[in-house]
RODO-536794 format. One record per residue (C-alpha): residue in three letters; chain; x, y, z. Coordinates in steps of 0.001 Angstrom, whole numbers. Each point is the difference from the previous one (the first is absolute). Example, Ala and Ser with C-alpha at 12.3 -4.5 7.8 and 13.67 -1.06 7.14 Angstrom:
2
[ALA,A,[12300,-4500,7800]];
[SER,A,[1370,3440,-660]];
end
This chain:
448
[UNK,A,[-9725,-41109,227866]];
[UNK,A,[2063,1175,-2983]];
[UNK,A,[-2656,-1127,-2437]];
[UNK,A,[-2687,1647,2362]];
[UNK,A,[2166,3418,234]];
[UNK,A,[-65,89,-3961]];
[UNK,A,[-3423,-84,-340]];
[UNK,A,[-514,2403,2753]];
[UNK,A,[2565,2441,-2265]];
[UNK,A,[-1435,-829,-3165]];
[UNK,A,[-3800,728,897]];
[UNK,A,[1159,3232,2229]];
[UNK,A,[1739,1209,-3422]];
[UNK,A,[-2948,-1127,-2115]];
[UNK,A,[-2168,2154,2114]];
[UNK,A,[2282,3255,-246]];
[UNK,A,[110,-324,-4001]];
[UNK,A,[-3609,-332,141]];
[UNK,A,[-393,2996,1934]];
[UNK,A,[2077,2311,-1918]];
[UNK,A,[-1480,-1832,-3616]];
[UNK,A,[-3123,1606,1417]];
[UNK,A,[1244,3181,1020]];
[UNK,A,[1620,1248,-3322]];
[UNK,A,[-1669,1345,-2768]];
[UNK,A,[-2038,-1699,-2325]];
[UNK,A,[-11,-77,-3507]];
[UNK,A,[-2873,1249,-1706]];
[UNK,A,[72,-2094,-3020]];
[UNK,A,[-207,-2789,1555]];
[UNK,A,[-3030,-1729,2397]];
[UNK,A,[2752,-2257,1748]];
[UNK,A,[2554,882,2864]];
[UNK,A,[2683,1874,-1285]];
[UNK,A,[4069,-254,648]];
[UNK,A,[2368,2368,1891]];
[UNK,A,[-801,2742,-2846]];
[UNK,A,[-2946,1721,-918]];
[UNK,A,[57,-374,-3884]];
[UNK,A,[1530,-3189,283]];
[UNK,A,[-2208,-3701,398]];
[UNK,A,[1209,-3028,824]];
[UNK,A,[-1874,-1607,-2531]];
[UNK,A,[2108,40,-2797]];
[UNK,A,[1051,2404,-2483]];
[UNK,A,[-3341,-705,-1827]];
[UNK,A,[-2290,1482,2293]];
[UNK,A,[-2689,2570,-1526]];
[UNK,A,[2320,2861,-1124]];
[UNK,A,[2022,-1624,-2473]];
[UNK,A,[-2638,-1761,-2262]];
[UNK,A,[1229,-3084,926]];
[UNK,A,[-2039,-3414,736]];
[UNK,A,[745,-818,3388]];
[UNK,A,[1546,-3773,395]];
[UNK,A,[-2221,-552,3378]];
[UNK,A,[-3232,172,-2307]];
[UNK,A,[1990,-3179,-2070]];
[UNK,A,[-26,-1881,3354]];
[UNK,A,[-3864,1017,838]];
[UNK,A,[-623,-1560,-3228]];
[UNK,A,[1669,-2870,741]];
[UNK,A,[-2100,-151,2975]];
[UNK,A,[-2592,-67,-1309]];
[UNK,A,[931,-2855,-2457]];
[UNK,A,[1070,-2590,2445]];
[UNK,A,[-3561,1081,2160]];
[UNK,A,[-2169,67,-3506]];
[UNK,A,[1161,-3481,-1345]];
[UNK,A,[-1494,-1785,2498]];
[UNK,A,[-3675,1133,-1747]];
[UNK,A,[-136,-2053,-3202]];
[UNK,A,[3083,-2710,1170]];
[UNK,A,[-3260,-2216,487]];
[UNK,A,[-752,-271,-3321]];
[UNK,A,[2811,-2401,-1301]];
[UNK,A,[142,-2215,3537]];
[UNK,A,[-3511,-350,655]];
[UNK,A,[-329,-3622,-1021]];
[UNK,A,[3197,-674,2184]];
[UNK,A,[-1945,1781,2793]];
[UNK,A,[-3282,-2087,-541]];
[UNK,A,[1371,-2964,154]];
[UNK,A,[2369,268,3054]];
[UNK,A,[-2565,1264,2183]];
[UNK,A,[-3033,-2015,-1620]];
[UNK,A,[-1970,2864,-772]];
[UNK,A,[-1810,435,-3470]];
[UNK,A,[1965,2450,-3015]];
[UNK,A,[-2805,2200,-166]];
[UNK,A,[-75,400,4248]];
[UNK,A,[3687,305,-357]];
[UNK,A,[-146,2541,-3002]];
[UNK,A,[-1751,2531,2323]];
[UNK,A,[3567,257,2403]];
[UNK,A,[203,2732,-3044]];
[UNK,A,[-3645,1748,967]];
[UNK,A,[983,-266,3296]];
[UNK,A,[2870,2279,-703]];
[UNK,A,[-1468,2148,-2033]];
[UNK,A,[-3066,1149,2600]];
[UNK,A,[2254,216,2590]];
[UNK,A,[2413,2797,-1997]];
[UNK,A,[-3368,1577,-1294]];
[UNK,A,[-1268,437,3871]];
[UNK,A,[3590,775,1745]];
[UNK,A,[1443,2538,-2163]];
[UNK,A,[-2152,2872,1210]];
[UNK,A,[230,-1260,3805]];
[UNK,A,[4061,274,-411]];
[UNK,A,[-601,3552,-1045]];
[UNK,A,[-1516,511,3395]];
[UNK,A,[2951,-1747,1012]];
[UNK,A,[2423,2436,-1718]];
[UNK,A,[-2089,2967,2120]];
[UNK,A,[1846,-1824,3385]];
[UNK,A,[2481,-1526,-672]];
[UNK,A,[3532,845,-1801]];
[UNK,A,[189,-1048,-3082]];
[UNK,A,[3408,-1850,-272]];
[UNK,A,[-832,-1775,3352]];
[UNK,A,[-3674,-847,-1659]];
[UNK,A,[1944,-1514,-3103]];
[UNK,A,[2408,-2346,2007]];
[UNK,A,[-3040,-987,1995]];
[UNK,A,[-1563,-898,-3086]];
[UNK,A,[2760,-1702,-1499]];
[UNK,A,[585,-1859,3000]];
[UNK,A,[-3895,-1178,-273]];
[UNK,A,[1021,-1285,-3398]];
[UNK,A,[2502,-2525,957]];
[UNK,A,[-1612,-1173,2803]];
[UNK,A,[-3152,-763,-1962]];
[UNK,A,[2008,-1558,-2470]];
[UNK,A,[1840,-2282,2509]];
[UNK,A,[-3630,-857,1159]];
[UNK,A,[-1064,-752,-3309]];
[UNK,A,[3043,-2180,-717]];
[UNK,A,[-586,-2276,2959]];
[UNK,A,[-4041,26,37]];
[UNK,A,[-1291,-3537,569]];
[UNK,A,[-3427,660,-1324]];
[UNK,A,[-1984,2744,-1995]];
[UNK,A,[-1576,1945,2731]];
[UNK,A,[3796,1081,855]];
[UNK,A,[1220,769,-3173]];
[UNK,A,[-3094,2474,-235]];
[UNK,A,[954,1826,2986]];
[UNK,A,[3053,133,-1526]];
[UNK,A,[-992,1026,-3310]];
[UNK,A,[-2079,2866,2100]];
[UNK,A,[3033,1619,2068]];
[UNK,A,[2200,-108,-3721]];
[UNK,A,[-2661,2355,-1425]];
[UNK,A,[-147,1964,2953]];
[UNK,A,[3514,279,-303]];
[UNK,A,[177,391,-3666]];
[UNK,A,[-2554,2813,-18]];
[UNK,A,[1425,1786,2623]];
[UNK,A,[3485,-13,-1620]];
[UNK,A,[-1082,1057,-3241]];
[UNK,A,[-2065,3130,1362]];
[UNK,A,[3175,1060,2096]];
[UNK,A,[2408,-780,-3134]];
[UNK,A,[-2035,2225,-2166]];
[UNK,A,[-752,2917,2646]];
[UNK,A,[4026,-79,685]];
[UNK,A,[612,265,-3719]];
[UNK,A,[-1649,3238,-539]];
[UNK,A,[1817,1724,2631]];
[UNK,A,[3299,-1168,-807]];
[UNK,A,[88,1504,-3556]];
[UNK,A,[-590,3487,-2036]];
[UNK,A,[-3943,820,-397]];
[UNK,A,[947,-416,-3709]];
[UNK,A,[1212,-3494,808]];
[UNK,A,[-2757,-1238,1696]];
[UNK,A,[-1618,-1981,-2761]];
[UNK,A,[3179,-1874,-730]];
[UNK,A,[735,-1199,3736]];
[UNK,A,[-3747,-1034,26]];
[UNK,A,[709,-1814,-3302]];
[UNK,A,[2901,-1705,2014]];
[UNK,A,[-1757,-1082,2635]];
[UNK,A,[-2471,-1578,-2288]];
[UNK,A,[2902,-1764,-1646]];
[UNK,A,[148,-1634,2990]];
[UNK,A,[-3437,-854,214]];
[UNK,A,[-832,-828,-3675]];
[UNK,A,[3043,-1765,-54]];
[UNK,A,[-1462,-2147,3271]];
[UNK,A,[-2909,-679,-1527]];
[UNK,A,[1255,-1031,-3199]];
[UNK,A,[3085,-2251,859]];
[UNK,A,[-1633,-1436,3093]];
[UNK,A,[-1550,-2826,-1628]];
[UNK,A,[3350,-1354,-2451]];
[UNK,A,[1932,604,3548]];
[UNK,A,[-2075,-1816,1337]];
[UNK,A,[-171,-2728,-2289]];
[UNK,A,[3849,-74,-197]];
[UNK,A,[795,-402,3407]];
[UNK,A,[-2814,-2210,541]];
[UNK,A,[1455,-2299,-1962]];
[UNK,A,[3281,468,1460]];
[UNK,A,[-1130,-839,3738]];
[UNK,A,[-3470,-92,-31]];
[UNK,A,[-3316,2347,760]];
[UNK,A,[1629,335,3936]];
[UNK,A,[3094,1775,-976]];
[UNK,A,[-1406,2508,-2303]];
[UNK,A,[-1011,1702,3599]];
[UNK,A,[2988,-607,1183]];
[UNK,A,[1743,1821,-3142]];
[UNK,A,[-2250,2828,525]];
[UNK,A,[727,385,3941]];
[UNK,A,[3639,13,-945]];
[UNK,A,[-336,2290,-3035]];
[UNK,A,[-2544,2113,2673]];
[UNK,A,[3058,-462,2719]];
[UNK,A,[2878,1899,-2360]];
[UNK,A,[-2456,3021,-621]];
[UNK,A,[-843,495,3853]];
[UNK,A,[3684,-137,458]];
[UNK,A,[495,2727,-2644]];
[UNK,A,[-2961,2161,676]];
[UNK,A,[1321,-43,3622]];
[UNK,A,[3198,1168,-998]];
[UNK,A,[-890,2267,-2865]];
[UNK,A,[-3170,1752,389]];
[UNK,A,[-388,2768,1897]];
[UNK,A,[-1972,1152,3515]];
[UNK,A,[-2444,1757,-1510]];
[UNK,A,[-1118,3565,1375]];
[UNK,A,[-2739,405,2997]];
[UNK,A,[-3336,879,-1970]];
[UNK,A,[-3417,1037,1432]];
[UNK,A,[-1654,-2853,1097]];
[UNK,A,[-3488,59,-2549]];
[UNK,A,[-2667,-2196,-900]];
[UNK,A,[69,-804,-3959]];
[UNK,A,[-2340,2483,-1879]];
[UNK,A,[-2174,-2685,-1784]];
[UNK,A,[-2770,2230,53]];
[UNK,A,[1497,2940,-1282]];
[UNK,A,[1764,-2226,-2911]];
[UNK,A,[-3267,-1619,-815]];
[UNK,A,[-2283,3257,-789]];
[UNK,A,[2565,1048,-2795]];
[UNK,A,[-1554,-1689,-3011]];
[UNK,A,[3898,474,-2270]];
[UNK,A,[1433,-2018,2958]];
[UNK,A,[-2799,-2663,470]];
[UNK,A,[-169,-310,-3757]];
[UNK,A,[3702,-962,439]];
[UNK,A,[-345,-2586,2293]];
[UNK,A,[-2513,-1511,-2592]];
[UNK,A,[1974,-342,-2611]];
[UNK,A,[2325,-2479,2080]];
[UNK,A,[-2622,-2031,1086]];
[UNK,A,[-1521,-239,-3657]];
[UNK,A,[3538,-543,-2178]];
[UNK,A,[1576,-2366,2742]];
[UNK,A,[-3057,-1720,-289]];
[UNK,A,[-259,-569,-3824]];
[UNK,A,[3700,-1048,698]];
[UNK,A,[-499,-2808,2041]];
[UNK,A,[-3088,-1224,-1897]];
[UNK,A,[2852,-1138,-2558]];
[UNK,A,[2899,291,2615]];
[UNK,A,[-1496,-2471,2621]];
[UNK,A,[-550,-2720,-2679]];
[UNK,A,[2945,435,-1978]];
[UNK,A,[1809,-3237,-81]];
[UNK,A,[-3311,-1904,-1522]];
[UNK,A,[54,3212,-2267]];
[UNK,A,[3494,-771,-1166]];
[UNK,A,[-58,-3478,-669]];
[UNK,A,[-2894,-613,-1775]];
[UNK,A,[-221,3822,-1868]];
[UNK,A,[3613,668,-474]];
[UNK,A,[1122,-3244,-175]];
[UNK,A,[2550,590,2915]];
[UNK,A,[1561,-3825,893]];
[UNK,A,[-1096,-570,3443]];
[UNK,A,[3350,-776,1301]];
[UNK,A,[927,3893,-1047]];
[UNK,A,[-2780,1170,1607]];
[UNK,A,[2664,1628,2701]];
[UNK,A,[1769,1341,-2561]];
[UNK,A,[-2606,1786,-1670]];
[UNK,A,[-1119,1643,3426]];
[UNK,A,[2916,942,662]];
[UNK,A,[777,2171,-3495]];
[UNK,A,[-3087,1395,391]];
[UNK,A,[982,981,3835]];
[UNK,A,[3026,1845,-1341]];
[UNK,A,[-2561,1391,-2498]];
[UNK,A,[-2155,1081,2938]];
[UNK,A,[2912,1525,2614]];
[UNK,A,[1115,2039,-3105]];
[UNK,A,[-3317,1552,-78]];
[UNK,A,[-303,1391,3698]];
[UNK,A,[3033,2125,-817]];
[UNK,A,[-1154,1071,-3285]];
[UNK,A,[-3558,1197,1356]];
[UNK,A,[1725,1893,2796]];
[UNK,A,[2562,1162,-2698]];
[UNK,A,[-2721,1461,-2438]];
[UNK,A,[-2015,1741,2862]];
[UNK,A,[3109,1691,888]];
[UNK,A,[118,1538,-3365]];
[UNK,A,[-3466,152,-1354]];
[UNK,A,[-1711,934,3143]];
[UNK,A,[-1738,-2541,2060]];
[UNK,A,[-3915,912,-1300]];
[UNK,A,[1205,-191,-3809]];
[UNK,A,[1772,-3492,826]];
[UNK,A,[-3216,-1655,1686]];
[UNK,A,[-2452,655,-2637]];
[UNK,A,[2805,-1267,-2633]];
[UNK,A,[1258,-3130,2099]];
[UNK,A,[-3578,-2054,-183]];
[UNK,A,[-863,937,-3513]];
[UNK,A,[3451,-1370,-1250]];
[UNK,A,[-1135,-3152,2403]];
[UNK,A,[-3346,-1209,-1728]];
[UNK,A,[1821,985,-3188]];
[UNK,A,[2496,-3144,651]];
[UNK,A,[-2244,-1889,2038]];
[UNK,A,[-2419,-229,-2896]];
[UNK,A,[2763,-715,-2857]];
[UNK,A,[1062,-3454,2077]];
[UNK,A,[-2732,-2121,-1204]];
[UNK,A,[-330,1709,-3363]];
[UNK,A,[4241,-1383,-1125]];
[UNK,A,[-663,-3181,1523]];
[UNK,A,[1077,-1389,-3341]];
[UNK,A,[3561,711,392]];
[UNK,A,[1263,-1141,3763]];
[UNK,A,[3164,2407,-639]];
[UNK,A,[-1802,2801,-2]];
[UNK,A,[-2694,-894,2291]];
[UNK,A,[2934,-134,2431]];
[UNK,A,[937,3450,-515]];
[UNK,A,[-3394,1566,31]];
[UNK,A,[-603,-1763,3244]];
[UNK,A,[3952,1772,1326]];
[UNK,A,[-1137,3284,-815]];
[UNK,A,[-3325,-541,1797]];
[UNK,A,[1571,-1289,3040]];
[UNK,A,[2355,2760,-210]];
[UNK,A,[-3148,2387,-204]];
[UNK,A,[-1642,-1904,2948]];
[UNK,A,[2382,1017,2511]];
[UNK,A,[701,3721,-1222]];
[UNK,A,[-3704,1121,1513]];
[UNK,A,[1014,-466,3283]];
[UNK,A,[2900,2926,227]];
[UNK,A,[-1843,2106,-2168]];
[UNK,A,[-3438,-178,2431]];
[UNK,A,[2051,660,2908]];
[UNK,A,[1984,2852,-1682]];
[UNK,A,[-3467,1513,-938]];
[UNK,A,[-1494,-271,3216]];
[UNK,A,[2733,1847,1882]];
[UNK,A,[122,2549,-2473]];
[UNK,A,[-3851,750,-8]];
[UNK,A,[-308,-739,3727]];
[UNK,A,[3180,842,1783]];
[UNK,A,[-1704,580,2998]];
[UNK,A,[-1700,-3462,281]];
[UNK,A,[2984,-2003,-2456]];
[UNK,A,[1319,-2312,3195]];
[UNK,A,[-4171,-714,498]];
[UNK,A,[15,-541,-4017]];
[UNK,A,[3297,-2158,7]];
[UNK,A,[-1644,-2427,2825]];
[UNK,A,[-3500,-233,-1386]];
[UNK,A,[1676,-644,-3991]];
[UNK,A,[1605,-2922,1721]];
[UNK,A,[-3181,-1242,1238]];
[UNK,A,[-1757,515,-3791]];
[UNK,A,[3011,-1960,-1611]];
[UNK,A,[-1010,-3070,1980]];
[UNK,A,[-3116,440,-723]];
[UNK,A,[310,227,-3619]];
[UNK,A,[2047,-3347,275]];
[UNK,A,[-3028,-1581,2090]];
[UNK,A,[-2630,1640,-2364]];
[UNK,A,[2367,-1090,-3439]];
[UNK,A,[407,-3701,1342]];
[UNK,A,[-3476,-453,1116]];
[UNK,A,[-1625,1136,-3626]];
[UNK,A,[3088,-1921,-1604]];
[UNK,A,[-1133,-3128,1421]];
[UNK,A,[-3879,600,-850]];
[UNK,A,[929,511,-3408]];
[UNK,A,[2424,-3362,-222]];
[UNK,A,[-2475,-1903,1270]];
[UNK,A,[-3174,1302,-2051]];
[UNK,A,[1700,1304,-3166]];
[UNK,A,[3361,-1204,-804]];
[UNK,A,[3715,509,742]];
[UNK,A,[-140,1763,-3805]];
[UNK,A,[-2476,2969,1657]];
[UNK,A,[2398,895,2736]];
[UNK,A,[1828,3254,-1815]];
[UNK,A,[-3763,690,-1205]];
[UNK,A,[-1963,-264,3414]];
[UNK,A,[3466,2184,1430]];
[UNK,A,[-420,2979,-2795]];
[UNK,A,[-3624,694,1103]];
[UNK,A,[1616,650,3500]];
[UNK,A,[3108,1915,-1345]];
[UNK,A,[-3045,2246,-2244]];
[UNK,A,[-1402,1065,3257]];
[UNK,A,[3417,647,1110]];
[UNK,A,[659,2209,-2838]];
[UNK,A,[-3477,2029,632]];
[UNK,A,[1052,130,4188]];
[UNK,A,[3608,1807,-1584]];
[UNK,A,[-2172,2365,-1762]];
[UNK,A,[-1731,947,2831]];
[UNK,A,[3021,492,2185]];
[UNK,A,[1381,1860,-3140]];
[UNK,A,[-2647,2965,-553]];
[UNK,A,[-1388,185,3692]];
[UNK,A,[3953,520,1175]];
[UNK,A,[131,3153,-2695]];
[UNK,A,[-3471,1167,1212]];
[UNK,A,[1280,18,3484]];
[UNK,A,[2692,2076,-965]];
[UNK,A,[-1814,3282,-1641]];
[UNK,A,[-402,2366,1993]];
[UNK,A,[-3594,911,1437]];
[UNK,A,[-1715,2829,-1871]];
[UNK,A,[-1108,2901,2604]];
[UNK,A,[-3730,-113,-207]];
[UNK,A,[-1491,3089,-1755]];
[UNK,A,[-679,2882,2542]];
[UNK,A,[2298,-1772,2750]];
[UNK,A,[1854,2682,2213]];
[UNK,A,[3866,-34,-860]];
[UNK,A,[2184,-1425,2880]];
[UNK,A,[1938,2518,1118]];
[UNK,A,[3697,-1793,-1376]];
[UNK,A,[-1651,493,-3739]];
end
C-alpha cells in the first residue's frame, strides 16, 4: 500500500510539473521545451545564443556510431559467419548489401515517420529496434534469421541517423550548423570506418556471435542516455516530405549527385581495401586492423573538418572544393606506390577527404533549400548508401576483370564526374540566387 501510495504521489506530481512546464513561456531560441524562465533552457548553457556546441549533439553522434557500425562489421567476420552457418563467403558477404538497401529505402519512410511521431520517442524506438535485432542476430541458428536481423538493424540505423542529424541542426546557432552536421558524421564515418577492425578484434576475442552482442550493449548505454538527455522535442505540423519540391531545384539535385558519385569512387577502392593494402602497400596481413583503424581516425577527423570549413567558407564554395581535392589524392595513391611510407599518408589524407563531403552536402543543401533541408537530409542518406552499393559493385567488376592495381584508377573516373556534379550544384545555386530581371515594358508592382 505504501509502495502503491508513492507511485500514486509521484505520477500525480509528475503530471502537475508537466502542466505548468507547458504553461510558461517558451524560449524562442530554442525548438525544445523550455524551463521555469523564458530566456532560460534546460538544455545547457550551450544552447543557440551563446555560440556554443551543444553536448546533446556529442551523444546523437554517438548514436549514430554504435547504430552505423553494424554496416561494414561484416567485412572482417564474414568467413566466421560462413562457416558457422554453412553458407558460402560470397552469400554471406551480401549481410553487408542487405544493410545497405535497407538504409537506402528506410531513411525517407522515417522522415514520414518524423511528420507523426515525436522525435525523441521515434529515436528510443529506434534504438530499442537496434538491440533487439542485434540480440536476434547473436542467437540466429541459420542465415534466413540473421537477414531479418540484418534488415530491422538498418531500419534502425537509418532511422537514427536521420533523427540524429535533423536534432543537430536545431540544437545549435545557424552559423553552427555545418559543424554539428560534421559531428554527427563523425559518428557515422567513424562507424563505417572502425566497424570492420572492431569487428575483427572482438571477433577474435569471443567470436562472430558476440560482436552483436557488443553492439546491443554499446546500443543499450546510448538509449539509456538519449532517454535521459535529449529533449521532448516541440509539436510540429504534421507534413508529408517535399520530395517533389526538392527534386525540381537543379543546385539541390546536383547536390545529391555529387554524394552518390564521390562515395562511389570511394568504395571502388574503399570496399576492396585490405587486398589493396597487402599486396600494393605492402601492409602485413596480420596489421591489416591496424591499418583500418589509422585510417578510421583519419576518416572521423574529416567529418568535423568538412562541417568546420563550410562553416567558414560557405557551404557552396566548400562542395565544389571538397571533390576536386578528392580525385587530386585519390589519383596520387597509385602514382607513390614506390615508397609504402608515403603511400600511407596519401591514402590518410584521402580517407580524411572521403568523409568531409558528407557535412559539407548537407550544410549546402539546407542553406540553398531551407525549406525542403529535413526532405534533403533524408534523401542524402539514401544517396550515401547508394554510392556505397554503386562504389562496391564497380569495385568488384574492376578486381575481377582488371586488377587490384586499377582500383584508385577505375574510382577517379567516378570521383571526375563527381567533381563536374559539384560544378553544377556550384553555378546553378548562384544562378538561383540573382534576382529576376523585370521584363521590358512590364507594369511596375505597386511596392516598386
Amino acid at each position: 500500500m505504501a509502495e502503491r501510495g508513492f507511485r500514486l504521489g509521484h505520477r500525480r506530481a509528475s503530471q502537475a510539473a508537466i502542466g505548468i512546464t507547458e504553461a510558461l513561456p517558451r524560449n524562442p531560441t530554442c525548438p525544445f521545451h523550455v524551463g521555469a524562465i523564458a530566456g532560460s533552457c534546460p538544455h545547457g548553457s550551450s544552447c543557440r545564443e551563446n555560440g556554443r556546441m551543444n553536448p546533446i549533439v556529442v551523444l546523437l553522434a554517438f548514436a549514430t556510431f554504435a547504430t552505423g557500425t553494424a554496416e561494414n562489421i561484416i567485412v572482417g567476420i564474414v568467413s566466421d559467419v560462413a562457416g558457422e552457418l554453412g553458407v558460402s563467403i560470397a552469400l554471406a558477404g551480401q549481410l553487408t548489401a542487405v544493410f545497405s538497401i535497407v538504409f537506402a529505402l528506410t531513411a525517407p519512410l522515417a522522415l514520414v515517420l518524423t511528420m507523426k511521431i515525436e522525435r525523441r520517442r521515434l529515436l528510443l524506438c529506434a534504438l530499442g529496434l537496434f538491440v533487439v535485432s542485434n540480440l536476434c542476430a547473436a542467437a540466429s541458428s541459420n542465415f534466413a534469421t540473421l537477414v531479418v536481423a540484418r534488415i530491422g538493424m538498418a531500419m534502425a540505423s537509418a532511422t537514427v541517423c536521420l533523427l540524429a542529424t535533423m536534432l543537430a541542426t536545431e540544437l545549435v546557432a545557424k552559423d553552427m550548423k555545418g559543424r554539428a552536421i560534421g559531428i554527427i558524421f563523425m559518428g557515422i564515418s567513424g562507424s563505417l570506418v572502425l566497424g570492420v577492425p572492431a569487428g575483427i578484434f572482438i571477433c577474435g576475442l569471443i567470436g562472430w556471435r558476440g560482436v552483436f552482442i557488443a553492439l546491443s550493449l554499446l546500443a543499450g548505454l546510448v538509449w539509456l542516455a538519449s532517454w535521459r538527455h535529449v529533449p521532448v522535442s516541440a509539436r510540429r505540423k504534421a507534413a508529408l516530405p517535399r520530395y517533389l519540391d526538392h527534386l525540381r531545384k537543379p543546385p539541390l539535385v546536383a547536390g545529391q549527385f555529387v554524394s552518390i558519385l564521390m562515395i562511389g569512387g570511394h568504395f571502388v577502392l574503399f570496399a576492396f581495401l585490405g587486398p589493396y593494402l597487402v599486396e600494393i602497400a605492402s601492409v602485413a596481413a596480420e596489421n591489416i586492423a591496424i591499418a583500418f583503424a589509422v585510417l578510421g581516425i583519419a576518416g572521423v577527423s574529416g567529418g568535423y573538418l568538412g562541417g568546420w570549413l563550410a562553416d567558414r567558407f560557405s557551404p557552396r564554395n566548400v562542395l565544389l572544393l571538397t571533390p576536386t581535392a578528392y580525385l587530386l589524392a585519390l589519383v596520387t595513391i597509385p602514382l607513390v606506390e614506390d615508397s609504402s611510407w608515403v603511400m600511407f599518408s596519401v591514402l590518410m589524407i584521402w580517407a580524411c577527404i572521403s568523409w568531409m563531403i558528407s557535412p559539407v552536402v548537407q550544410s549546402f543543401l539546407i542553406s540553398a533549400g531551407p525549406e525542403t533541408a529535413d526532405t534533403g537530409i533524408s534523401l542524402n542518406l539514401s544517396t550515401m548508401h547508394i554510392g556505397v552499393g554503386l562504389g562496391t559493385a564497380v569495385g568488384g567488376i574492376a578486381l575481377a576483370n582488371l586488377s587490384v592495381h586499377a582500383l584508385p584508377w577505375v574510382g577517379a573516373i567516378i570521383a571526375a564526374l563527381a567533381v563536374v556534379a559539384s560544378f553544377c550544384a556550384f553555378w546553378s545555386s548562384r544562378l538561383s540566387e540573382r534576382p529576376r530581371e523585370r521584363i521590358p515594358g512590364q507594369a511596375k508592382s505597386p511596392a516598386a
